[in-house]
N, C-alpha and C positions, 0 to 999 in steps of 0.2 A: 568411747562410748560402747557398752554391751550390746554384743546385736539384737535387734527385737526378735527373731526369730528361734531363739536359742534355747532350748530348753533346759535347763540346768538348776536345781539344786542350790548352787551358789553362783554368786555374780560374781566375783572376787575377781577383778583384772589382776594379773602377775607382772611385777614389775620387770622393765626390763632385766636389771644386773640378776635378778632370780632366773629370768627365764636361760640367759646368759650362762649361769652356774648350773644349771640343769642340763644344758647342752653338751655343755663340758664334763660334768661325772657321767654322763650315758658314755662321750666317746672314751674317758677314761675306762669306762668297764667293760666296753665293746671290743676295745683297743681299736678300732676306727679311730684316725687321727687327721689323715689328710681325704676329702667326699672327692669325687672323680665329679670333675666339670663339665657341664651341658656339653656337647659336639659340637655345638652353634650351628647347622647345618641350616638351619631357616632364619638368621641374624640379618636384619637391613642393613643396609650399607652404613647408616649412617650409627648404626650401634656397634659392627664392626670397628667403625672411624675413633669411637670414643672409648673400648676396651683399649683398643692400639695407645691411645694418648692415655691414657689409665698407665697403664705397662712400660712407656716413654720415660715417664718422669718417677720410675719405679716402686706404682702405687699396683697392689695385686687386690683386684677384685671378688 
């Protein structure tokens, strides 16, 4: 749903695989390819606990 707040011109949601494809030609023309990862430095324990198991079973978040 559009947010009611929004002001805009067109309502047109962007479908995922576009917004996806637009991510991708910026870092293509950025040449950014790989974004540098939060420092987690304020992570709960228990969001630590589930990157770790993320990373275990060699899923990269």
């Amino acid at each position: 749903m559009a947010s009611q707040t929004l002001k805009t011109k067109t309502k047109r949601a962007i479908p995922a695989a576009e917004f996806a494809a637009r991510i991708e030609r910026r870092r293509q023309e950025t040449g950014i390819t790989d974004l540098p990862r939060n420092d987690g430095t304020r992570r709960t324990e228990s969001k630590k606990a589930l990157l770790k198991a993320i990373k275990d079973i060699g899923g990269k978040w």
